[in-house]
PATI-642547 format. One record per residue: chain; z, x, y of N, C-alpha, C in turn; residue in three letters. Coordinates in steps of 0.2 Angstrom, whole numbers, plus 5000, padded with zeros to 4 digits. Each point is the difference from the previous one (the first is absolute). Last residue first. Layout:
BEGIN
R unit  n.w  n.u  n.v ca.w ca.u ca.v  c.w  c.u  c.v code
R    A    Z    X    Y    Z    X    Y    Z    X    Y  ala
...
***
This chain:
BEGIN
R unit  n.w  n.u  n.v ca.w ca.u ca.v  c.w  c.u  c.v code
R    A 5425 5594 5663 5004 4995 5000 5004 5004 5007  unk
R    A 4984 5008 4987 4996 4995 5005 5007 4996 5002  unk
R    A 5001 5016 4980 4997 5003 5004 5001 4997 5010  unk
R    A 5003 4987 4979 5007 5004 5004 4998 5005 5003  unk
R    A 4980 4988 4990 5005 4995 5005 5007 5003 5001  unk
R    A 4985 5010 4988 4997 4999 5007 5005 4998 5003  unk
R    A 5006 5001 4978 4999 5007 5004 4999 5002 5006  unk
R    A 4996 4983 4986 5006 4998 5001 5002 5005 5004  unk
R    A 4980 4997 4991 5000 4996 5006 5006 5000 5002  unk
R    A 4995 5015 4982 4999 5004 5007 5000 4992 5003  unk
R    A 5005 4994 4980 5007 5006 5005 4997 5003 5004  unk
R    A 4986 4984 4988 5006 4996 5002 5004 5006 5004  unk
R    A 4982 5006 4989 5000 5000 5008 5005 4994 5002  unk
R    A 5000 5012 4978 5002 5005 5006 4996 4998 5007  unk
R    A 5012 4982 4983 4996 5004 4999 4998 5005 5007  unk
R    A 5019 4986 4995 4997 5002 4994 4995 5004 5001  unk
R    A 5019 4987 5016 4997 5003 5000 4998 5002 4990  unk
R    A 5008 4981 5020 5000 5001 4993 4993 5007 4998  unk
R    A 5016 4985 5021 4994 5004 4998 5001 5000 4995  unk
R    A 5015 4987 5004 4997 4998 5009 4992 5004 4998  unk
R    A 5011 4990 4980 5002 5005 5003 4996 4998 5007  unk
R    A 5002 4982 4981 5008 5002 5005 4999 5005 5004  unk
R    A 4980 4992 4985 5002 4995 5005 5006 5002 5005  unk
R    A 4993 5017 4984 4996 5000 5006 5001 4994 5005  unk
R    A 5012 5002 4979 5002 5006 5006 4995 4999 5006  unk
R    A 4995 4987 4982 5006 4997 5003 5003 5005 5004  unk
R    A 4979 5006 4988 4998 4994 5005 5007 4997 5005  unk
R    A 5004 5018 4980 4995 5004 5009 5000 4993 5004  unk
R    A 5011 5003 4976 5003 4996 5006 4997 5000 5007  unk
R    A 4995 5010 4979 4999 4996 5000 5003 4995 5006  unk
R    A 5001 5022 4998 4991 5000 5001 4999 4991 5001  unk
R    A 5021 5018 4994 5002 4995 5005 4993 4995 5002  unk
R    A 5000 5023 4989 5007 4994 5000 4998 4995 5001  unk
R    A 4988 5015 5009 4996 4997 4995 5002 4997 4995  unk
R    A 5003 5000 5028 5003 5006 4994 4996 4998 4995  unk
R    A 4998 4997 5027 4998 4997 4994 5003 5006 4995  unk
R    A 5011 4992 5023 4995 5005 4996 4999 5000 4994  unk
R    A 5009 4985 5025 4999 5002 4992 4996 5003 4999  unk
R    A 5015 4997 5022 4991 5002 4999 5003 5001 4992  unk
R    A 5014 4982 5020 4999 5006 4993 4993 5000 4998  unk
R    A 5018 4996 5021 4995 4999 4997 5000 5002 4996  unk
R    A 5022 4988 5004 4997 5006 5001 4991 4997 5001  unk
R    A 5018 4986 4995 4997 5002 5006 4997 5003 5002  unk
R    A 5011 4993 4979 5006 5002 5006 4996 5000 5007  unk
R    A 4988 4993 4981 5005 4996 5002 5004 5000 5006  unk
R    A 4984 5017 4992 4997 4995 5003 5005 4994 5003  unk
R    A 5006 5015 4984 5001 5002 5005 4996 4999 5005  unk
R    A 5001 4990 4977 5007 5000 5004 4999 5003 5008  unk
R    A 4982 5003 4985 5001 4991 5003 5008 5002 5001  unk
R    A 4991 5017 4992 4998 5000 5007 5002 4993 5004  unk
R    A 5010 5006 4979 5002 5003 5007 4996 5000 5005  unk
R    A 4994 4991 4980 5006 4995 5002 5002 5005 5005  unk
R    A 4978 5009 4991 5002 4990 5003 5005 5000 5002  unk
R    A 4994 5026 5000 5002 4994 4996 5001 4994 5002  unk
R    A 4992 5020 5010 4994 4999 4996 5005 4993 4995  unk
R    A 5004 5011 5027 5003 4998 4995 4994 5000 4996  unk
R    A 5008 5006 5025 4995 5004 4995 5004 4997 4994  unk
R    A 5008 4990 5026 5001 5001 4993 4994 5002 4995  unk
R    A 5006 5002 5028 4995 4996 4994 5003 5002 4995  unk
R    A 5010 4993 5025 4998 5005 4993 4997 4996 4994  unk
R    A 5005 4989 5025 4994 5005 4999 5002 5006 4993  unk
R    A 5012 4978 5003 4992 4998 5000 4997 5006 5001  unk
R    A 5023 5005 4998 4996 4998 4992 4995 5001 5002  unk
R    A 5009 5015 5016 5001 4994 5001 4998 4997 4992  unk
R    A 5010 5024 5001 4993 4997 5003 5003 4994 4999  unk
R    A 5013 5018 4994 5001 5001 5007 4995 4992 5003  unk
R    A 5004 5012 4977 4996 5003 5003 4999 4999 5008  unk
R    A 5015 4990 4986 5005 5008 4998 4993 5002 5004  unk
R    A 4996 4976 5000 5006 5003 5000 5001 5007 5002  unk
R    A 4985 4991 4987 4998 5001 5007 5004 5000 5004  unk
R    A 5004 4999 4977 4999 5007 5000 4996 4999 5008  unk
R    A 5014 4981 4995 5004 5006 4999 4995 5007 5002  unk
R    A 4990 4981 4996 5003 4996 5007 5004 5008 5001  unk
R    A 4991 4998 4978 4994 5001 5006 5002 5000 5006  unk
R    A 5015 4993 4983 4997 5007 5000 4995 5002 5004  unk
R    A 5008 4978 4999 5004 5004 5004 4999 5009 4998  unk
R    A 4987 4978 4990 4999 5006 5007 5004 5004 5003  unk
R    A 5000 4995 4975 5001 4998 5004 4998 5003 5006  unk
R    A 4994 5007 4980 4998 4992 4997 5005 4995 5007  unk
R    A 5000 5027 4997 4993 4997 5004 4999 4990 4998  unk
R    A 5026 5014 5000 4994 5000 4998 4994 4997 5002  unk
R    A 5027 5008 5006 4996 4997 4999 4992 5001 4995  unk
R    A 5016 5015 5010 5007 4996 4998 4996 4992 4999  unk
R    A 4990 5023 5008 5001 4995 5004 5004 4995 4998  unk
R    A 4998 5018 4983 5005 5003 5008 4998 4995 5005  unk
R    A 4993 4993 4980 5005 5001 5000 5003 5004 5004  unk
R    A 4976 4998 5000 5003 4994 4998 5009 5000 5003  unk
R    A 4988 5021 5010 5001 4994 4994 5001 4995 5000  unk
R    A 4989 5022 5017 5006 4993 5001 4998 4998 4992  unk
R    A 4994 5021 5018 4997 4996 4993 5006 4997 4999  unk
R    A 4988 5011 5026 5007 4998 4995 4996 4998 4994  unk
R    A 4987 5008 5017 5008 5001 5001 5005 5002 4996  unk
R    A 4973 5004 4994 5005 4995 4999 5009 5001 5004  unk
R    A 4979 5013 4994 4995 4996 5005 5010 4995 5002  unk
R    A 5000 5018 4988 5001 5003 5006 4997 4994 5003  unk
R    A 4998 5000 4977 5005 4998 5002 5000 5001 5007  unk
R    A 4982 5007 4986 5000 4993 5006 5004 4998 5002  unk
R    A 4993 5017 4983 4999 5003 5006 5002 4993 5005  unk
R    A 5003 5001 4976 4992 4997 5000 4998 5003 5009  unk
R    A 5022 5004 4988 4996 5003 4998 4993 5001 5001  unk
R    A 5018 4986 5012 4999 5006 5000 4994 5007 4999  unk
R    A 5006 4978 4992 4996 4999 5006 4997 5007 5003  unk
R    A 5015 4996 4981 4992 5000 4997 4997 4999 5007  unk
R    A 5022 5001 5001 4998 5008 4997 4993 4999 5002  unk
R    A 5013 4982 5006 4999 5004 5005 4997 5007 4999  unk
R    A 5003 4982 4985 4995 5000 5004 5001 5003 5006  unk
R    A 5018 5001 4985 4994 4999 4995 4991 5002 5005  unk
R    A 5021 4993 5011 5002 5007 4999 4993 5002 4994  unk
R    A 5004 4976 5007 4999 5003 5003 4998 5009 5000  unk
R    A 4998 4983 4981 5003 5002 5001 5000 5006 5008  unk
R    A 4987 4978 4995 5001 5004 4996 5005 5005 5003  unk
R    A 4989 4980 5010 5005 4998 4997 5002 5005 4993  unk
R    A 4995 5002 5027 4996 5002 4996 5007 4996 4992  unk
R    A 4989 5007 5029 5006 4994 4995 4999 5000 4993  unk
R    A 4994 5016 5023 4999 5000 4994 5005 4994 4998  unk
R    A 4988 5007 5027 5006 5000 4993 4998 5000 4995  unk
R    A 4991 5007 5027 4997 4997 4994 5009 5002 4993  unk
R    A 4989 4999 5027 5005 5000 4995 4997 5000 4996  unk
R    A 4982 5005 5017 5004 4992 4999 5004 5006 4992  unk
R    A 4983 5010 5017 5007 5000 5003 5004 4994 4995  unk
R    A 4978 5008 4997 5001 4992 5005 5006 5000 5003  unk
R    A 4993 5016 4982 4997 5002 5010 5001 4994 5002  unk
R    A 5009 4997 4979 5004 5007 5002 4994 5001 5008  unk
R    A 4991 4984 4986 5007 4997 5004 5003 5005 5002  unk
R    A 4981 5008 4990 4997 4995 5006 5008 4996 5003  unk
R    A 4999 5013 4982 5001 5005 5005 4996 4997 5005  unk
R    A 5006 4987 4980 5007 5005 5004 4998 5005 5005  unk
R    A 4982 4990 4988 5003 4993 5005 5005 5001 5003  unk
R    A 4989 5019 4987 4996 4996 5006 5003 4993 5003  unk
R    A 5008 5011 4979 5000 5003 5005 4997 5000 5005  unk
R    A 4997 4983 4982 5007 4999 5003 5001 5007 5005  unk
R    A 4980 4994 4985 4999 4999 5009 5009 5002 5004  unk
R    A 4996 4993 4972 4997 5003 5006 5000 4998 5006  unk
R    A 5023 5005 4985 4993 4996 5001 4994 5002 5004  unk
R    A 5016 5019 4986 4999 4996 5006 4996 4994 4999  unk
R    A 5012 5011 4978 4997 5002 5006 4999 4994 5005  unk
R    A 5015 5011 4978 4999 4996 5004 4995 5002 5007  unk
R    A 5008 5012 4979 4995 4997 5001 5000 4996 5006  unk
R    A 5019 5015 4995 4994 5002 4995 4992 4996 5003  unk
R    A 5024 4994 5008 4998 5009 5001 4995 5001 4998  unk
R    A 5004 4977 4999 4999 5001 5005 5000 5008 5002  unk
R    A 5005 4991 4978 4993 4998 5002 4999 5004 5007  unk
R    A 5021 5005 4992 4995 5004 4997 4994 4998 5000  unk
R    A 5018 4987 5008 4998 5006 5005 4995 5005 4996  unk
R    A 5003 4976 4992 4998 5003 5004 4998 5006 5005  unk
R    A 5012 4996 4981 4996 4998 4997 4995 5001 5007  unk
R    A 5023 5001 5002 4998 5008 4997 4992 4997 5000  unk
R    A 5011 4982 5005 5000 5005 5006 4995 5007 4997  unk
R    A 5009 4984 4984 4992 4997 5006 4999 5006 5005  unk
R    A 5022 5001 4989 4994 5002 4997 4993 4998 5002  unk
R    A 5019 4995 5013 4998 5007 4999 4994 5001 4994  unk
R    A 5007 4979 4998 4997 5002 5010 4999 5008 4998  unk
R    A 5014 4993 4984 4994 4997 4999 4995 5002 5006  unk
R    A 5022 5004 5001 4999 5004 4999 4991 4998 4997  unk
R    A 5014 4984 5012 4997 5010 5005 4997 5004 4995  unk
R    A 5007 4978 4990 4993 4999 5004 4998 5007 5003  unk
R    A 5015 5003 4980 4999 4996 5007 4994 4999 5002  unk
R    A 5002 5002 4972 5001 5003 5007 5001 4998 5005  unk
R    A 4995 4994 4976 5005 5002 5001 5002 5005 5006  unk
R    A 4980 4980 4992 5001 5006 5003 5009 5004 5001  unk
R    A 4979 4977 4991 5006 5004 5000 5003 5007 4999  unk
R    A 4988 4985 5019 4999 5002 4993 5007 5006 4998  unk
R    A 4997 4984 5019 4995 4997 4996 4998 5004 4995  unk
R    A 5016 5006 5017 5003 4992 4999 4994 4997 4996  unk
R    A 4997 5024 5007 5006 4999 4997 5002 4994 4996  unk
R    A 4980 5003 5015 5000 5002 4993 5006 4997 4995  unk
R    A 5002 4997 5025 4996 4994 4994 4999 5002 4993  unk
R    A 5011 5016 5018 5005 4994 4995 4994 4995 4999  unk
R    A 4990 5017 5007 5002 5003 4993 5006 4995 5001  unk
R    A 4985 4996 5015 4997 4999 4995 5004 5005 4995  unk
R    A 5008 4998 5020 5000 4993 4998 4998 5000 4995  unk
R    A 4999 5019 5010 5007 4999 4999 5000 4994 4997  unk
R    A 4979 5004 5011 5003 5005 4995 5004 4998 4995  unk
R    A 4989 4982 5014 5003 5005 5001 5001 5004 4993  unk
R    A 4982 4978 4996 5008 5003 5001 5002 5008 5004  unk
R    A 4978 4990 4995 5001 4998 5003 5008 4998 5002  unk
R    A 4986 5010 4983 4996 5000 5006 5003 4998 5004  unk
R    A 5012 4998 4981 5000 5008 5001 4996 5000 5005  unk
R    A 4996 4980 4989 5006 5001 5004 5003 5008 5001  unk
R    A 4980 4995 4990 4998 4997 5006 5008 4997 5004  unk
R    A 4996 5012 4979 4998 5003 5003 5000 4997 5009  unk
R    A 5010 4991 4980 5004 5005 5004 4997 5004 5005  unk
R    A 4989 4982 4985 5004 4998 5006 5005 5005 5005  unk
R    A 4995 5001 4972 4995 4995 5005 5004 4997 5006  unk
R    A 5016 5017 4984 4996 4995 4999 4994 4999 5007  unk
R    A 5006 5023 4989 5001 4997 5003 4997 4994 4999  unk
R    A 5012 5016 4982 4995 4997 5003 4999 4995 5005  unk
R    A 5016 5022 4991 4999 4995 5002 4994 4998 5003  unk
R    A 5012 5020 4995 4996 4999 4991 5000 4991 5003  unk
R    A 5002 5017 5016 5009 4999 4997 4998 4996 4992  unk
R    A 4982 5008 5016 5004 5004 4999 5005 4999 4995  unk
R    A 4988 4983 5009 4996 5004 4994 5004 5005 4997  unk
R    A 5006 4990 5020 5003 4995 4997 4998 5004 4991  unk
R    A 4991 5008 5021 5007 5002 4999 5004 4997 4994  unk
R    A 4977 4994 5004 5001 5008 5000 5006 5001 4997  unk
R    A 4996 4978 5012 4997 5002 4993 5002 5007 4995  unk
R    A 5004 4996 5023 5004 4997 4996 4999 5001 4994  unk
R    A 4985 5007 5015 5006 5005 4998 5005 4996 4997  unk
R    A 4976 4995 5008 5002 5000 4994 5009 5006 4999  unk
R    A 4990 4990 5019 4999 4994 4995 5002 5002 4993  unk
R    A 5001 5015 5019 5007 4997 4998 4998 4994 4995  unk
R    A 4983 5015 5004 5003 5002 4999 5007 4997 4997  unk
R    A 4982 4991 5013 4997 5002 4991 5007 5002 4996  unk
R    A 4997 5001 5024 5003 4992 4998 5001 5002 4992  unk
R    A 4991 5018 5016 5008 5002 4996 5002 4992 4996  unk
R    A 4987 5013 5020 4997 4995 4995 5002 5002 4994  unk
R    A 5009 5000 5028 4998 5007 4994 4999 4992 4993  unk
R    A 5003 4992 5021 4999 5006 5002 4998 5004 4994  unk
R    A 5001 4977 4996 4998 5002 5009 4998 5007 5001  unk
R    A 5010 4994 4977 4994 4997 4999 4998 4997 5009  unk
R    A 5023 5010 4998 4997 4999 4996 4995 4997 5000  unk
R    A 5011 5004 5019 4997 5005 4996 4997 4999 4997  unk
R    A 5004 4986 5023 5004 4997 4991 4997 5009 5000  unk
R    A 5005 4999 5025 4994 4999 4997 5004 5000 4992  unk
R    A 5000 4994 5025 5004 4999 4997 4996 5000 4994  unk
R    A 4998 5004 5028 4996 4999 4995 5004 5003 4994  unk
R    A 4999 4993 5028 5004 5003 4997 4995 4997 4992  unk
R    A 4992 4994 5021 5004 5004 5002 5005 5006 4996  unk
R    A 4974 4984 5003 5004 5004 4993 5007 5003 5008  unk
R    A 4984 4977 5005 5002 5007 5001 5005 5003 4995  unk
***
């Protein structure tokens, strides 16, 4: 039974992975700096704030980590004003949890205030109470206590919230802490599909994966 539902953004809600995969790079291009092999896939999977002190501490850069951060930031909100578009089906699953009467949050390792525009923008903020961060939960998705924290602020038991996730290590975390979790295919993240599917309860990718998931909140 769904009571409450806790959804990632990046590359769940809006299809945007592409985007951070390459922001480091980007940013680093800017300054006349070439990124080394592997910053893509830790930008995937650090907070915001985190990923401008790793820059800092791996290249040679005469700035803070905030101000580094900010710069990422900027790199983002002009993806997120300009281009950023929905996944599919994602308005059909929040308007199937919005009639079920079930919460719904945001946990998000990007700039909360960032994703509250581009939510906005895409019309689907209203589906969300709250938008939560890395660093406003005072944690991260490579611990459950994030998970434990955003079903927390929603009020729900873990065993009934589910976690909407498209990345390995936070779905497998949030699986840890308890929760359910329905994984969604990203094209990021294509090569990990067999190991999401062994941790999720569902795994949604194609449009009859989300009308079966559809019946079943309807049916619930």
């Amino acid at each position: 039974m769904i009571k409450g539902a806790i959804f990632d953004v990046d590359g769940t809600l809006i299809d945007s992975m592409e985007m951070w995969n390459e922001c480091g790079a980007r940013y680093l291009a800017r300054l006349g700096i070439e990124a080394r092999p592997g910053l893509a896939e830790q930008m995937a999977i650090l907070p915001i704030h985190e990923s401008g002190e790793y820059i800092r501490r791996h290249y040679p850069i005469a700035l803070t980590a905030e101000e580094i951060t900010d710069g990422l930031n900027r790199l983002a909100y002009d993806f997120y004003m300009n281009e950023a578009e929905l996944k599919p089906h994602i308005p059909e699953l929040l308007g199937a949890l919005r009639e079920a009467g079930i919460p719904m949050t945001v946990a998000t390792a990007s700039d909360a205030a960032l994703v509250d525009k581009v939510l906005t923008r895409l019309k689907i903020r209203s589906f969300f109470d709250t938008v939560h961060d890395c660093r406003e939960l005072g944690t991260d998705k490579k611990h459950p206590e994030c998970f434990l924290r955003c079903a927390g602020l929603l009020g729900t038991p873990p065993s009934e919230t589910w976690m909407f996730e498209d990345m390995l290590h936070a779905a497998s975390t949030a699986h840890a802490a308890g929760l359910k979790v329905a994984g969604l295919f990203d094209r990021s993240s294509a090569a990990n599909e067999e190991k999401m599917r062994e941790i999720c309860d569902v795994y949604l990718k194609e449009e009859a994966d989300f009308r079966a998931f559809l019946d079943r909140i309807a049916s619930a």
